[in-house]
MMTF fields as JSON, N, C-alpha, C and O atoms, coordinates in Angstrom:
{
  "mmtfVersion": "1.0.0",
  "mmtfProducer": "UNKNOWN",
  "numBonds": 335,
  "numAtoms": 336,
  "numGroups": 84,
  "numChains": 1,
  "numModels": 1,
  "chainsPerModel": [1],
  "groupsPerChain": [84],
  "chainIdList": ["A"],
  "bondAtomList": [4, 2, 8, 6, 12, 10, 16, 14, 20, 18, 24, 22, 28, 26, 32, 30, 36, 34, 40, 38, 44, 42, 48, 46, 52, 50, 56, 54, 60, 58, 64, 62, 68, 66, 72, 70, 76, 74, 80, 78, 84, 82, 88, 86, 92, 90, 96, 94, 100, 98, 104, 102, 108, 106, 112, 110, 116, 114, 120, 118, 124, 122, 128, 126, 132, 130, 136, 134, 140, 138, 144, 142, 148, 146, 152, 150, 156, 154, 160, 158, 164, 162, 168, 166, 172, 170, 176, 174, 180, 178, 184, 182, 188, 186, 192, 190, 196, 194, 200, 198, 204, 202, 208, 206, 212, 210, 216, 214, 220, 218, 224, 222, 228, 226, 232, 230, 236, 234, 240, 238, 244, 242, 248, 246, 252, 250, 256, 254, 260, 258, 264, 262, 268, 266, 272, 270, 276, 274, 280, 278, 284, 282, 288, 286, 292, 290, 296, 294, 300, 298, 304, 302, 308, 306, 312, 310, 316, 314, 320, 318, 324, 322, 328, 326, 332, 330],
  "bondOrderList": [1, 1, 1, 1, 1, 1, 1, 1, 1, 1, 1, 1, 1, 1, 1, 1, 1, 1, 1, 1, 1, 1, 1, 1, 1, 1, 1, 1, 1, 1, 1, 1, 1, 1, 1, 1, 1, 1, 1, 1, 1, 1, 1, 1, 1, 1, 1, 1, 1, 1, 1, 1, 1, 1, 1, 1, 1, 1, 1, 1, 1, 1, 1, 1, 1, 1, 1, 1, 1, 1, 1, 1, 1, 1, 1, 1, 1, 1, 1, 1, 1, 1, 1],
  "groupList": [{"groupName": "UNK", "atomNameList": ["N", "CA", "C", "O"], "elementList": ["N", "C", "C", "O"], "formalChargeList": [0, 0, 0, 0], "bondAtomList": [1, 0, 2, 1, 3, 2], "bondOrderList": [1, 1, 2], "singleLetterCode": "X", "chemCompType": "L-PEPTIDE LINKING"}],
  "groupTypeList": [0, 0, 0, 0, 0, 0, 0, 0, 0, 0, 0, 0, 0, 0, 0, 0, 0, 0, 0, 0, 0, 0, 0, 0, 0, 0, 0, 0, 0, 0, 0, 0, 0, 0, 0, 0, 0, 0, 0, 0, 0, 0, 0, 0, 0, 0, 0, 0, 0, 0, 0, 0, 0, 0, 0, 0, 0, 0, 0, 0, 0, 0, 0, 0, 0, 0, 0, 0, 0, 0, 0, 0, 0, 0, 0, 0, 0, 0, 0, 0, 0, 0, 0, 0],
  "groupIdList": [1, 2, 3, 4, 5, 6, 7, 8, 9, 10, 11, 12, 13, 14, 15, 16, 17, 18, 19, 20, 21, 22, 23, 24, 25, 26, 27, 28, 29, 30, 31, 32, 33, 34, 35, 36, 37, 38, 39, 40, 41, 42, 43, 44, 45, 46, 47, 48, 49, 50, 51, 52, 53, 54, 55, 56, 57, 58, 59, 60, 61, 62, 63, 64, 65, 66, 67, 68, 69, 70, 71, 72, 73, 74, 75, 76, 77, 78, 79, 80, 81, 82, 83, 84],
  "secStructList": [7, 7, 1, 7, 2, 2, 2, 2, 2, 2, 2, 2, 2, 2, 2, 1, 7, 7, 7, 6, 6, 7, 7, 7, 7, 7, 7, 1, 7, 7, 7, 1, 1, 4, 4, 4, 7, 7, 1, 1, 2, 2, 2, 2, 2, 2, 2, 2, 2, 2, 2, 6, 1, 1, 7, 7, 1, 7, 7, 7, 7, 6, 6, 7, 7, 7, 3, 3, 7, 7, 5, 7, 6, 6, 1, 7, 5, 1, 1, 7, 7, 3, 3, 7],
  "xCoordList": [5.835, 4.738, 5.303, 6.388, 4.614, 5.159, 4.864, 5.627, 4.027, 3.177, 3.427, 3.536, 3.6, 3.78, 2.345, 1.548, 1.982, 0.858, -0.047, -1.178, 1.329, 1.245, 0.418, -0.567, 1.31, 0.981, -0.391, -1.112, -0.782, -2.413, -3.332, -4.208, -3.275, -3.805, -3.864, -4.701, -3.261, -3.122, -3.746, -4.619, -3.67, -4.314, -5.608, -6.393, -6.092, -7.556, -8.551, -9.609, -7.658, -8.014, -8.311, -9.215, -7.49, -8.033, -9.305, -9.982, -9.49, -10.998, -11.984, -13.075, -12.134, -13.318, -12.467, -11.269, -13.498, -13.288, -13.217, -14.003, -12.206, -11.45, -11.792, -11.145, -13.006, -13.232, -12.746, -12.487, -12.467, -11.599, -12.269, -13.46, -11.512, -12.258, -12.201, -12.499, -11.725, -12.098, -10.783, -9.728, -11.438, -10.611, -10.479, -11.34, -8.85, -8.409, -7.524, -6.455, -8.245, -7.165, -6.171, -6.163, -5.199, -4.249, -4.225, -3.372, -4.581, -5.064, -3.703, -3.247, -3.443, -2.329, -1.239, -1.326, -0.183, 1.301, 2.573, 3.166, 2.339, 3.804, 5.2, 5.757, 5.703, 6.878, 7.506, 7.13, 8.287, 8.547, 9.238, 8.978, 10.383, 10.441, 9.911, 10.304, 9.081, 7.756, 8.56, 7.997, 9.963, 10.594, 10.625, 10.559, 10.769, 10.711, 9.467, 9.178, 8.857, 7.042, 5.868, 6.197, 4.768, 3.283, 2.617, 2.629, 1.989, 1.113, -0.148, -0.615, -0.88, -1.925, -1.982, -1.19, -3.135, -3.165, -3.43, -2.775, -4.667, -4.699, -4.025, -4.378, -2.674, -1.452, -0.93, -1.226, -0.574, 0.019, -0.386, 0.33, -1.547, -2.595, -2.522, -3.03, -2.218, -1.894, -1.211, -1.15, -0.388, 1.568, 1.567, 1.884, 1.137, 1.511, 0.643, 1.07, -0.934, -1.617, -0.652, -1.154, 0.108, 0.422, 1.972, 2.275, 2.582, 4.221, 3.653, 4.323, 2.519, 2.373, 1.326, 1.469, 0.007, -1.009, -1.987, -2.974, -1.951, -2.764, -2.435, -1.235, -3.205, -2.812, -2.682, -3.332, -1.41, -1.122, -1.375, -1.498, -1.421, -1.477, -3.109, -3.829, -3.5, -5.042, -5.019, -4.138, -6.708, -6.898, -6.968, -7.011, -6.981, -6.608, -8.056, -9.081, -7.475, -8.749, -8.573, -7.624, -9.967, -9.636, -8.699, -8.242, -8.314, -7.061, -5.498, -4.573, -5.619, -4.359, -3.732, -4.559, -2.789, -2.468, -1.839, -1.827, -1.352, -0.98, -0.132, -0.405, 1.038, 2.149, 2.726, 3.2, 2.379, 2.533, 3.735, 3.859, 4.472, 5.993, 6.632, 6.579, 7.178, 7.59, 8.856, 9.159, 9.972, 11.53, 11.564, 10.811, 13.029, 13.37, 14.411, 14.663, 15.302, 16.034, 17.253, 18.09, 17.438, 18.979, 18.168, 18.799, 17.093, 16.853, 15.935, 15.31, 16.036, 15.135, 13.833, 13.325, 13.255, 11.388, 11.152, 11.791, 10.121, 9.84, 8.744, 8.851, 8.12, 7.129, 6.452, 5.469, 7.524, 7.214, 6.45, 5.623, 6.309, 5.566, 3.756, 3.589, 2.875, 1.381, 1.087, 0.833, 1.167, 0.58, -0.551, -1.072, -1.24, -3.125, -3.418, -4.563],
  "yCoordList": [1.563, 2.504, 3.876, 4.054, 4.649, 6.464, 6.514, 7.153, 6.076, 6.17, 5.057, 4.121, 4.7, 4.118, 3.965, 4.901, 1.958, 2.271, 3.123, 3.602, 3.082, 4.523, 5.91, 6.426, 6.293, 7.396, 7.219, 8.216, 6.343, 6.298, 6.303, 7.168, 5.515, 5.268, 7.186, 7.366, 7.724, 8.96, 9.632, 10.29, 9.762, 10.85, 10.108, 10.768, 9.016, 8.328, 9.401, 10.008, 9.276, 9.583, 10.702, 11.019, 11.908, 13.325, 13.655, 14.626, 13.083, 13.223, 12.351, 12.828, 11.682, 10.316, 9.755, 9.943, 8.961, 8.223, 7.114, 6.848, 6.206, 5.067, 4.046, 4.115, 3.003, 2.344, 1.009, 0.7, 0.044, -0.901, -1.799, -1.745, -2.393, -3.11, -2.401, -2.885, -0.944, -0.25, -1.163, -1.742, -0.933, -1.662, -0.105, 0.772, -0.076, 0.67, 0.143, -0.464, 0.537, 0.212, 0.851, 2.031, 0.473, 1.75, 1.331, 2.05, 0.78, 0.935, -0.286, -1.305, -0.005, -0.515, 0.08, 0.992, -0.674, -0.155, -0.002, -0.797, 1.842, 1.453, 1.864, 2.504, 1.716, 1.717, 3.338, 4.178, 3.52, 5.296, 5.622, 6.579, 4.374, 5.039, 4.345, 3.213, 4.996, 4.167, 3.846, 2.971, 4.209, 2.86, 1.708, 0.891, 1.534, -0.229, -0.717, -1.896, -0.073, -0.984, -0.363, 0.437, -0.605, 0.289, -1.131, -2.177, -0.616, -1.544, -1.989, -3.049, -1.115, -1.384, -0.571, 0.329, -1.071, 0.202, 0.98, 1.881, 1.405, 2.702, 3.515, 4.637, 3.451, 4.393, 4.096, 4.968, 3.476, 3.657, 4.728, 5.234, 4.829, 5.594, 6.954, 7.885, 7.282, 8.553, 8.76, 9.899, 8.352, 8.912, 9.218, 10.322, 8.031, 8.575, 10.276, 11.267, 10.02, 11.197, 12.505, 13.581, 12.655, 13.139, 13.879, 15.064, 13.123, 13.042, 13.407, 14.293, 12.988, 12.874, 13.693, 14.173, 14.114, 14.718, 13.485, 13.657, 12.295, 11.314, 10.093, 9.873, 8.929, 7.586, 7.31, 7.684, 6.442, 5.499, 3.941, 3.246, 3.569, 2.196, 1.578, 2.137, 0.399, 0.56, -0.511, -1.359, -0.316, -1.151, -2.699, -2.883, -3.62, -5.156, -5.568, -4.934, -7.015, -7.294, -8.437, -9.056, -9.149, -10.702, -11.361, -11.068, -12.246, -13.288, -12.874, -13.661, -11.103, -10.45, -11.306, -11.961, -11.49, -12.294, -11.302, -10.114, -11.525, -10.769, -11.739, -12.839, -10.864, -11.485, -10.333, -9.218, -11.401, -10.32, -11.327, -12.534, -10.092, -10.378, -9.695, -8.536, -9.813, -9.232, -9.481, -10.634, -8.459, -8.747, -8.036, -7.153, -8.893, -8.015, -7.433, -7.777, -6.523, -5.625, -6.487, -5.731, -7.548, -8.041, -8.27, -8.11, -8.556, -8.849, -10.311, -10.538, -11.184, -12.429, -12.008, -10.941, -13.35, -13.13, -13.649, -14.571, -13.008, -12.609, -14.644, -15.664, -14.25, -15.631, -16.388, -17.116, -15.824, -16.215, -15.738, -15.001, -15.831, -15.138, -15.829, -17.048, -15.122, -15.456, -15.001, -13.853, -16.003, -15.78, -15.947, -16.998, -15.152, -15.415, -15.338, -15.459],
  "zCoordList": [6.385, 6.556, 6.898, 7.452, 6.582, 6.969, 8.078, 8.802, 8.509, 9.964, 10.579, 9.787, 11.957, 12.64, 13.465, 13.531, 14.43, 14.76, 15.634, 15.559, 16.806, 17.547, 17.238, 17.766, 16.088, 15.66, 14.771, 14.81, 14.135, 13.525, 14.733, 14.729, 15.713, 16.499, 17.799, 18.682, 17.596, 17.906, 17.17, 17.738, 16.062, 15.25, 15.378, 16.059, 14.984, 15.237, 16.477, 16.309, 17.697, 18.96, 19.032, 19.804, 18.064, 18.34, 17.848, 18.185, 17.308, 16.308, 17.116, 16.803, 17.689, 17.881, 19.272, 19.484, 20.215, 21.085, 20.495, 19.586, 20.925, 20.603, 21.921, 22.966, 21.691, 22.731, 22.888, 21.725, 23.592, 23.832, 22.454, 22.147, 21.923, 20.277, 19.113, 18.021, 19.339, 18.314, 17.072, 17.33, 15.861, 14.576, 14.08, 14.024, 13.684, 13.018, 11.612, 11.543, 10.77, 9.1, 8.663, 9.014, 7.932, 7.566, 6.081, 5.561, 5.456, 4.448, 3.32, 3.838, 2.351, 1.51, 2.41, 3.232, 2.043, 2.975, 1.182, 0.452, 1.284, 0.424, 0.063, 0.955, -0.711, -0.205, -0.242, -1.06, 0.562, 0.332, -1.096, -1.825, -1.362, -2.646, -4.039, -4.32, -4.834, -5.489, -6.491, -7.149, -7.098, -7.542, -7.513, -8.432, -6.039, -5.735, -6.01, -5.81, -6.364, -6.615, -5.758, -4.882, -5.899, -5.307, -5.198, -5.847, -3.973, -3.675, -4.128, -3.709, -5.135, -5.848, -7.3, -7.579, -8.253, -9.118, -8.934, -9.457, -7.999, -7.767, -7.386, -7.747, -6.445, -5.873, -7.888, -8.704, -8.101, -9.313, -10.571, -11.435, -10.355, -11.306, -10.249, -10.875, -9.302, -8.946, -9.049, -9.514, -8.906, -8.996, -10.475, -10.918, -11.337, -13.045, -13.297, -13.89, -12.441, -12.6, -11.696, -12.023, -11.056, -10.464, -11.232, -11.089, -11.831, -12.474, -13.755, -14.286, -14.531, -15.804, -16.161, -17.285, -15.399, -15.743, -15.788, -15.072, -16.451, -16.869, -16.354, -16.513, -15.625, -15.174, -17.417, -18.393, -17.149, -17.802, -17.91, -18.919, -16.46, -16.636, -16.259, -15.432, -16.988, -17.119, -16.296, -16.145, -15.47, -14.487, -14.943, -16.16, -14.258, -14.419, -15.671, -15.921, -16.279, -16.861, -16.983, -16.5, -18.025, -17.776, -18.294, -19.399, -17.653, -18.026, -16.992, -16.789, -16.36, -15.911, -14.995, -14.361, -14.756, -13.679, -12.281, -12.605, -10.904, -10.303, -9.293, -8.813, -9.165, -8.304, -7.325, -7.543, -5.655, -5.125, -4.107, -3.901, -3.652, -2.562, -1.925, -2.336, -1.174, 0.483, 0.381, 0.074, 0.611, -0.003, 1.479, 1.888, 2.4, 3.63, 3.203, 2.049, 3.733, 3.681, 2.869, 2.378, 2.7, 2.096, 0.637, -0.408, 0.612, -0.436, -0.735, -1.77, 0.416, 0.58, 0.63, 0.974, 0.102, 0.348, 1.523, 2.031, 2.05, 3.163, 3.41, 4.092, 2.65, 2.813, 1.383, 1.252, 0.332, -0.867, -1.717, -1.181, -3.074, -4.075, -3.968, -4.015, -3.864, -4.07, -5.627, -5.991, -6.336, -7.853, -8.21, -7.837, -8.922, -8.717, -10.421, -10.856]
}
């Protein structure tokens, strides 16, 4: 994450009272360098809109499949591939 929870939870606070329970989201987590992969299509469809002028890659459809995984720093999976 770029942000740490600390620090969301800080910026939350300057704006709004934060009462004991309060739920805070941080949304998709991704990776800093978007080589290694994006966490959804939509970050993907900005970056191409962003590098390219135009998203390239088209949102999911029927039959798409999706594989998602968690690699730690050597390179192991974290808790295995979820294939859907």
């Amino acid at each position: 994450m770029t942000f740490d929870i600390p620090s969301l939870i800080a910026h939350a606070a300057r704006t709004q009272a934060l009462a004991a329970g309060t739920i805070l989201g941080s949304g998709t987590v991704s990776n800093r360098d978007n080589s290694a992969g994006s966490s959804c299509l939509a970050e993907v469809r900005t970056i191409e809109t962003l590098e390219r002028g135009a998203p390239e890659t088209p949102f999911m459809g029927f039959g798409d499949r999706v594989r998602i995984e968690m690699l730690d720093k050597a390179g192991a999976s974290i808790f295995g591939a979820i294939e859907q």
